[in-house]
MARDRENPA-461818 format. One record per atom (N, C-alpha, C, O): residue number from 0; residue in one letter; chain; atom name; x, y, z. Coordinates in nm, 3 decimals, always signed. Atoms other than C-alpha are relative to their C-alpha. Example, Ala and Ser with C-alpha at 12.3 -4.5 7.8 and 13.67 -1.06 7.14 Angstrom:
! MARDRENPA-461818
pos:code:unit:site:X:Y:Z
0:a:A:N:+0.089:-0.119:+0.000
0:a:A:CA:+1.230:-0.450:+0.780
0:a:A:C:+0.090:+0.120:+0.000
0:a:A:O:+0.194:+0.118:+0.066
1:s:A:N:-0.082:-0.119:-0.006
1:s:A:CA:+1.367:-0.106:+0.714
1:s:A:C:-0.077:+0.109:+0.073
1:s:A:O:-0.026:+0.220:+0.090
This chain:
! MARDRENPA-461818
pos:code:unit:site:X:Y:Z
0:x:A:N:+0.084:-0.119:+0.000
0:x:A:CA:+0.000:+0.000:+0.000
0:x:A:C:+0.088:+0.124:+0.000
0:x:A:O:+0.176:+0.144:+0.084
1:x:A:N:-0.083:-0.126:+0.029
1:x:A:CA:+0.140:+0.337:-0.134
1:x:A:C:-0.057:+0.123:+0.068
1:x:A:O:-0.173:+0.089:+0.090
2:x:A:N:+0.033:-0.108:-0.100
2:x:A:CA:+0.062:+0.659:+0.068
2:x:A:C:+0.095:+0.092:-0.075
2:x:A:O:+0.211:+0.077:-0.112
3:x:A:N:-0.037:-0.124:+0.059
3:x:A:CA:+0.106:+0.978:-0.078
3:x:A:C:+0.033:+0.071:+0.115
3:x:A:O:-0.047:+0.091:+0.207
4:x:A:N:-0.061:-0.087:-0.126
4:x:A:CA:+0.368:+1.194:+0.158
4:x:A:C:+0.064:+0.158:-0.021
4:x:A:O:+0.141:+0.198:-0.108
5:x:A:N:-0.058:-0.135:+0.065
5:x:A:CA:+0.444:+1.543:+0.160
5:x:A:C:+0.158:+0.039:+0.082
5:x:A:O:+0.142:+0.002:+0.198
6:x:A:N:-0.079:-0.012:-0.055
6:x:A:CA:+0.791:+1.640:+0.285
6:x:A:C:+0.045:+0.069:+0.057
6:x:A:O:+0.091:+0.122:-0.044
7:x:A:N:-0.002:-0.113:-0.071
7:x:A:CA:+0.889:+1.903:+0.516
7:x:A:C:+0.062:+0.107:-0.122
7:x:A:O:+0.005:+0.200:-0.179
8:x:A:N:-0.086:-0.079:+0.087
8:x:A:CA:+1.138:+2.051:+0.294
8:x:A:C:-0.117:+0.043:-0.114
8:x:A:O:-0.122:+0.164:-0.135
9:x:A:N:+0.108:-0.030:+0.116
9:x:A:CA:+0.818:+2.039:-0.012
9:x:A:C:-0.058:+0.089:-0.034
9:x:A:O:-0.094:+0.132:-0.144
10:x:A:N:+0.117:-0.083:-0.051
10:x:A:CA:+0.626:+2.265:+0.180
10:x:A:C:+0.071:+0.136:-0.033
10:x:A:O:+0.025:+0.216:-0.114
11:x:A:N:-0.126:-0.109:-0.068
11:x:A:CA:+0.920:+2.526:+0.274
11:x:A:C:-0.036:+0.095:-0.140
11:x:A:O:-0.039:+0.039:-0.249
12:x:A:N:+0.002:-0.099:+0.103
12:x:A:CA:+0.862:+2.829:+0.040
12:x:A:C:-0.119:+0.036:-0.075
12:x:A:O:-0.140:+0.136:-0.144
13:x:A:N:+0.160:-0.053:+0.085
13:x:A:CA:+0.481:+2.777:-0.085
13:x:A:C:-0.056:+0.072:+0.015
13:x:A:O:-0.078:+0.091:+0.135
14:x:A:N:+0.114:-0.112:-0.060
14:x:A:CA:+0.251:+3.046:-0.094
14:x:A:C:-0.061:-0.082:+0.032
14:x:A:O:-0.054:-0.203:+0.015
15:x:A:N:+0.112:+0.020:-0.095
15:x:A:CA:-0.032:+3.049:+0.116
15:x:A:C:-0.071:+0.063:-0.101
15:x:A:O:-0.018:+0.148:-0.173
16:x:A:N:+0.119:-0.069:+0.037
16:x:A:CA:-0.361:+3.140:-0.035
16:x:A:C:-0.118:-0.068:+0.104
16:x:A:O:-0.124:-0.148:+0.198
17:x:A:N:+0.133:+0.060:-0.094
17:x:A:CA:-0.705:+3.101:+0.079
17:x:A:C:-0.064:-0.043:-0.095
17:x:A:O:-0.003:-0.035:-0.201
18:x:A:N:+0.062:+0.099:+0.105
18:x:A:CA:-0.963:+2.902:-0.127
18:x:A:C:-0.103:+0.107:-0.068
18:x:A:O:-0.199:+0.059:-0.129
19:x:A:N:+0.052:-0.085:+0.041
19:x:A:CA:-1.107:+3.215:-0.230
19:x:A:C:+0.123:+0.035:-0.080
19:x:A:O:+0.099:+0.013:-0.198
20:x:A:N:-0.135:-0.027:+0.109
20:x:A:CA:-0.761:+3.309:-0.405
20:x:A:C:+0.106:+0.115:+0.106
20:x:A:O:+0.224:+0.147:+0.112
21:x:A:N:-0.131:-0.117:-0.089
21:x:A:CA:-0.619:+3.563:-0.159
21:x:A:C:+0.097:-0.046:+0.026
21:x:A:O:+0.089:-0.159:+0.073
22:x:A:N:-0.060:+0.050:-0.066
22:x:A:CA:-0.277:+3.545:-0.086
22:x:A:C:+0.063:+0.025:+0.115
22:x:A:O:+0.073:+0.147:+0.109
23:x:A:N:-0.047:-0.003:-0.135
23:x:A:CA:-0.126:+3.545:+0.248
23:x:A:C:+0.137:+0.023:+0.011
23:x:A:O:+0.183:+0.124:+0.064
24:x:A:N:-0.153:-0.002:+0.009
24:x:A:CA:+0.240:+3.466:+0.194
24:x:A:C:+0.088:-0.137:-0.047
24:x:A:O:+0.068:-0.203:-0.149
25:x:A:N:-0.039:+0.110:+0.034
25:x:A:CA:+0.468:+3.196:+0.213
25:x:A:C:+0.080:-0.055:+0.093
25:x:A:O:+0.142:+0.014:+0.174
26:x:A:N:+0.005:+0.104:-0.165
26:x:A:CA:+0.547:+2.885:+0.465
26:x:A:C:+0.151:+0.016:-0.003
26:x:A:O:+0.226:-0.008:-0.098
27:x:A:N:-0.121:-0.037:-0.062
27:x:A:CA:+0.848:+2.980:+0.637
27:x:A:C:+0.042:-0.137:+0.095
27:x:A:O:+0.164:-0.146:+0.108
28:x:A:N:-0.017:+0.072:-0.080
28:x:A:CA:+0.851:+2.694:+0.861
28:x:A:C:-0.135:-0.064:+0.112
28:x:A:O:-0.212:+0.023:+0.155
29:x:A:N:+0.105:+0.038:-0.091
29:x:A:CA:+0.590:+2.476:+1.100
29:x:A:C:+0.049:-0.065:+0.067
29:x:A:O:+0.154:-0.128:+0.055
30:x:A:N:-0.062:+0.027:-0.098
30:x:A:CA:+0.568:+2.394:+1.414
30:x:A:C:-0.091:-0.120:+0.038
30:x:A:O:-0.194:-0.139:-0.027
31:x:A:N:+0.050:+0.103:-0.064
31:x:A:CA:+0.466:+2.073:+1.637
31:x:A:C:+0.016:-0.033:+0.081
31:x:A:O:+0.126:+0.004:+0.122
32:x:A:N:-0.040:+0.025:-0.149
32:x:A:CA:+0.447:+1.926:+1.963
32:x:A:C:+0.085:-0.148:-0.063
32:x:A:O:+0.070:-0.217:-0.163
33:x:A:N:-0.121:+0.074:+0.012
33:x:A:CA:+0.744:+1.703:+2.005
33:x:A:C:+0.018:-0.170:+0.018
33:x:A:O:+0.082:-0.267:-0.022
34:x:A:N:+0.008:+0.178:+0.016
34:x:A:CA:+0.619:+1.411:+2.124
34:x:A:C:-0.084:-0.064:-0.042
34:x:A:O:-0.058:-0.182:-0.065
35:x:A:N:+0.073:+0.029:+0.093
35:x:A:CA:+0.346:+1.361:+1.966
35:x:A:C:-0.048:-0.009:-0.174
35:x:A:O:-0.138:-0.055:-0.245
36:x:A:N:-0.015:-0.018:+0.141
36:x:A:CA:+0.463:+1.463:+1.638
36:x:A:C:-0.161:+0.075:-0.111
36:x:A:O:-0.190:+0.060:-0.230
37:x:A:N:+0.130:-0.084:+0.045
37:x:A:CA:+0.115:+1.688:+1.577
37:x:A:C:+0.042:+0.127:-0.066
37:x:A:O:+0.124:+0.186:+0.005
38:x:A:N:-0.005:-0.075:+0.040
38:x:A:CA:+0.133:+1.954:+1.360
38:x:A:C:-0.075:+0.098:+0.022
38:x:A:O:-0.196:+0.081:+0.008
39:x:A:N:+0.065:-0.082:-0.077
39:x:A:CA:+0.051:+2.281:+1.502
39:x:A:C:-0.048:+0.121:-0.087
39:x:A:O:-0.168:+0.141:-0.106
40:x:A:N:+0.016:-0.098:+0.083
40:x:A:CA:+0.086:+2.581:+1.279
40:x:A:C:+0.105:+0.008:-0.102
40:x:A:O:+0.216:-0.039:-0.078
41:x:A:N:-0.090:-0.034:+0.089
41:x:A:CA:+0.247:+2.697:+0.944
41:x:A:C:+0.052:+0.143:+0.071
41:x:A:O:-0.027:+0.225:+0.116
42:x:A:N:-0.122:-0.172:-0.012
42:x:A:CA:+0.550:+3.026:+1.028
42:x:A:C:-0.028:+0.034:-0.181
42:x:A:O:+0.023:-0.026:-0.275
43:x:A:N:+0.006:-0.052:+0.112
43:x:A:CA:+0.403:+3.248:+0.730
43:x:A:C:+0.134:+0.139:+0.027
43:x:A:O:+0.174:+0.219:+0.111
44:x:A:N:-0.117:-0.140:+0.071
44:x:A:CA:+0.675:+3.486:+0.567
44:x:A:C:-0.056:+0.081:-0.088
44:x:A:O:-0.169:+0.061:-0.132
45:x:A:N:+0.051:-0.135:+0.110
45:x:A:CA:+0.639:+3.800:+0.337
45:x:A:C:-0.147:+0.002:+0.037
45:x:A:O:-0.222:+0.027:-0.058
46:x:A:N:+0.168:-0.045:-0.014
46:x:A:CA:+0.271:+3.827:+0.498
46:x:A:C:-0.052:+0.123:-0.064
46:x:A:O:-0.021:+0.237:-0.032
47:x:A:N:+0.080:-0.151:+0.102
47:x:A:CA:+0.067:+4.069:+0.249
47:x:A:C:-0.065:+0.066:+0.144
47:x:A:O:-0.070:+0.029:+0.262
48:x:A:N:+0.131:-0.069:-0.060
48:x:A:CA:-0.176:+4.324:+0.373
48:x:A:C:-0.091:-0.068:+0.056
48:x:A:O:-0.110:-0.075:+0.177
49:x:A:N:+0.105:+0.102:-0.034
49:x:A:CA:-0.445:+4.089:+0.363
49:x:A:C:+0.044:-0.064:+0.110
49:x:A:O:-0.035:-0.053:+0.204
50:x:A:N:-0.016:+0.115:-0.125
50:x:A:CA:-0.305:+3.858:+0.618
50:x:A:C:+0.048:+0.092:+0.115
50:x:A:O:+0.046:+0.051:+0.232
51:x:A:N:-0.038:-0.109:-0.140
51:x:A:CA:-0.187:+4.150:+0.848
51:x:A:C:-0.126:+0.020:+0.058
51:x:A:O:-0.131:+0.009:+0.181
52:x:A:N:+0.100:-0.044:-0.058
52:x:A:CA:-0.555:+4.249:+0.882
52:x:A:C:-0.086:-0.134:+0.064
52:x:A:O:-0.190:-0.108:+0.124
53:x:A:N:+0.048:+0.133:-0.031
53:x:A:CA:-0.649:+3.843:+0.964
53:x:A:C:-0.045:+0.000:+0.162
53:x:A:O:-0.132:-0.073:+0.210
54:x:A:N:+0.008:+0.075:-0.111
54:x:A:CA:-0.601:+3.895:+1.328
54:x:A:C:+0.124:-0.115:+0.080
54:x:A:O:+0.143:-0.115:+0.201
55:x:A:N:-0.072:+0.117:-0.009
55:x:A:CA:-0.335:+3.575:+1.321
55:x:A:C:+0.084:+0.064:+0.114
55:x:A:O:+0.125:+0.178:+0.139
56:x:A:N:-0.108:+0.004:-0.090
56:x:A:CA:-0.135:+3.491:+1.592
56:x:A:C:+0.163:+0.040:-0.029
56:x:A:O:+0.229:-0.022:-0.113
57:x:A:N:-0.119:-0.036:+0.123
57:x:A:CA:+0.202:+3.678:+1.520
57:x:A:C:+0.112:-0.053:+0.091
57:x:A:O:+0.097:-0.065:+0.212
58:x:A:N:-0.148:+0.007:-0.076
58:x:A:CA:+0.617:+3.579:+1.597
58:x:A:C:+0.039:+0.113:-0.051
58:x:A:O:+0.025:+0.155:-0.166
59:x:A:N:-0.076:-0.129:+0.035
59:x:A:CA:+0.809:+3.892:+1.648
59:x:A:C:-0.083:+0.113:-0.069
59:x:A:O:-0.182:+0.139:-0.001
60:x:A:N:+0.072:-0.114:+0.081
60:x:A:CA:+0.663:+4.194:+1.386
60:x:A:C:-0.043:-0.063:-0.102
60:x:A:O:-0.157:-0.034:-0.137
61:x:A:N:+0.021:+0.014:+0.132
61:x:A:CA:+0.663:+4.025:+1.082
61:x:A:C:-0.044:-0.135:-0.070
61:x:A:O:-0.061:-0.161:-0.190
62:x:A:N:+0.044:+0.133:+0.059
62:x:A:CA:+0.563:+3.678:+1.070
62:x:A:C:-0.116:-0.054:+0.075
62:x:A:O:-0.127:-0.018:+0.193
63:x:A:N:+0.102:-0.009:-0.042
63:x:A:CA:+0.241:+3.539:+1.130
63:x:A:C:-0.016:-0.138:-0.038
63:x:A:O:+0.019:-0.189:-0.144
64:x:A:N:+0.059:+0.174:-0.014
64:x:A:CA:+0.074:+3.140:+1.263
64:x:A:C:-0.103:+0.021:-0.064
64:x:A:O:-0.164:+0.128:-0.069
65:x:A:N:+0.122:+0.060:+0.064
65:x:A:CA:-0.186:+2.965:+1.063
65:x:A:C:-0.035:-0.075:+0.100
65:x:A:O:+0.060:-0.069:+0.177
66:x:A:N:+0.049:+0.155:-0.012
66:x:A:CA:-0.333:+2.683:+1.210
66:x:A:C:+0.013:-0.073:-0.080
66:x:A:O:-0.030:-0.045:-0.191
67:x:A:N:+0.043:+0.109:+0.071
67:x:A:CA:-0.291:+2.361:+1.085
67:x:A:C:-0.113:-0.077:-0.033
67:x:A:O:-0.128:-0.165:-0.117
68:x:A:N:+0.122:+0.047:+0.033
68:x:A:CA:-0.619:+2.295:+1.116
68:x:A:C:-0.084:+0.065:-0.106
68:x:A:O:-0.190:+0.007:-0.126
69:x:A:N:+0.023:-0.114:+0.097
69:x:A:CA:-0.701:+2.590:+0.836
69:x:A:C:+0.053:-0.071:-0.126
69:x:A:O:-0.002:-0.031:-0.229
70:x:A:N:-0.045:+0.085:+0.093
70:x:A:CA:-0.523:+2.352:+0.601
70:x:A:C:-0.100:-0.028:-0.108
70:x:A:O:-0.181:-0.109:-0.063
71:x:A:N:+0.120:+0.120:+0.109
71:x:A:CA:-0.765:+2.229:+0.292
71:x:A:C:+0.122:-0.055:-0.066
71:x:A:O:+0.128:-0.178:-0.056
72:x:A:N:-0.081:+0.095:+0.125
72:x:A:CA:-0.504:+2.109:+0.063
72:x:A:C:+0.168:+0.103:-0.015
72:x:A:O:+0.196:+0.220:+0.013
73:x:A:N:-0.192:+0.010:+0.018
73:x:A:CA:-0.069:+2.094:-0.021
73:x:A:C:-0.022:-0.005:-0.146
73:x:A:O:-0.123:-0.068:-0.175
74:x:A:N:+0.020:+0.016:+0.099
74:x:A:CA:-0.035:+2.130:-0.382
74:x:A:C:+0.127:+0.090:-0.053
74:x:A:O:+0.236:+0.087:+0.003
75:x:A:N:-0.086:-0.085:+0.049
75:x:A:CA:+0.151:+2.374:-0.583
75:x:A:C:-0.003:+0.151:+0.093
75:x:A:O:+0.085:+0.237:+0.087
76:x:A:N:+0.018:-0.140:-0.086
76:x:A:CA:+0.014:+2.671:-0.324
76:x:A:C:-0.010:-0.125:+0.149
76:x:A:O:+0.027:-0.243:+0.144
77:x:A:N:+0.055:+0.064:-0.060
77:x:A:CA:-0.113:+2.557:+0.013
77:x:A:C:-0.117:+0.103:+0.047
77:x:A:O:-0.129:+0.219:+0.085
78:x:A:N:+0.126:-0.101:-0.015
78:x:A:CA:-0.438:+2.637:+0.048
78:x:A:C:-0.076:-0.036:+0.134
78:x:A:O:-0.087:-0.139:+0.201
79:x:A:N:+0.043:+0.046:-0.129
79:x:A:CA:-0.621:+2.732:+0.325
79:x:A:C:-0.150:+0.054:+0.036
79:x:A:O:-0.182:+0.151:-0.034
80:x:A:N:+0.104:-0.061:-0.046
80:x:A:CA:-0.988:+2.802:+0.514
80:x:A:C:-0.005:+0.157:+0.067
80:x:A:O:+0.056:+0.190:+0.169
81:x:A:N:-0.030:-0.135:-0.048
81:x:A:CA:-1.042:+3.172:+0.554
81:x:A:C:-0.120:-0.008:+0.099
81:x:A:O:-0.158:+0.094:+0.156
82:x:A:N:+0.105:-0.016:-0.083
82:x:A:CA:-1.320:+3.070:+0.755
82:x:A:C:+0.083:-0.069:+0.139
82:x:A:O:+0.035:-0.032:+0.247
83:x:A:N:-0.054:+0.016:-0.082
83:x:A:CA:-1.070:+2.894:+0.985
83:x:A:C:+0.084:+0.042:+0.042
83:x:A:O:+0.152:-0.032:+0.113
84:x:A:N:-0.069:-0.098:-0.072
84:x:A:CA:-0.877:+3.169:+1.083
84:x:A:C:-0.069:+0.096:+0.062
84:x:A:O:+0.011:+0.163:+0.128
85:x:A:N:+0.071:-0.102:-0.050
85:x:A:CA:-1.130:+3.408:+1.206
85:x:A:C:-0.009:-0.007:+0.131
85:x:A:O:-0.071:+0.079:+0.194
C-alpha cells in the first residue's frame, strides 16, 4: 500500500492562499508538539496586507501562525480556510 507523503522541505517556500484566491504569503517553517509529532501551525513569511488584517497569531513583527487545522489542501500553493482563521 502506497501513501502519498508530503515532505517538510516540499512545503518550505509555498505560498499560502485562501480558497477564495487571496494570498497570504509563504510557509516559512511549522511547528509541532514534540512528542506527539502533531502539527501545530504553518510560520508564514512575506505576509501581504491581507493577512496583516487576519487577526493571526504573530512571531516577532513580521511573521504570522496559521493553524494547521485551516489547512484544505498541499499542492503547488497551500491552500487554506479563511473561515478557519477568524
Amino acid at each position: 500500500m502506497q501513501t502519498d507523503k508530503n515532505h517538510f522541505s516540499s512545503i518550505l517556500g509555498k505560498m499560502i492562499v485562501t480558497k477564495e484566491g487571496k494570498r497570504l504569503g509563504f510557509v516559512k517553517d511549522i511547528t509541532f508538539e514534540t512528542i506527539s509529532g502533531e502539527l501545530i501551525n504553518i510560520v508564514v513569511k512575506d505576509s501581504t496586507g491581507y493577512t496583516k488584517n487576519l487577526n493571526l497569531e504573530k512571531i516577532g513583527s513580521t511573521e504570522h501562525l496559521i493553524p494547521y487545522s485551516a489547512i484544505i489542501a498541499v499542492g503547488d500553493f497551500v491552500i487554506v480556510s479563511e473561515e478557519d482563521l477568524i
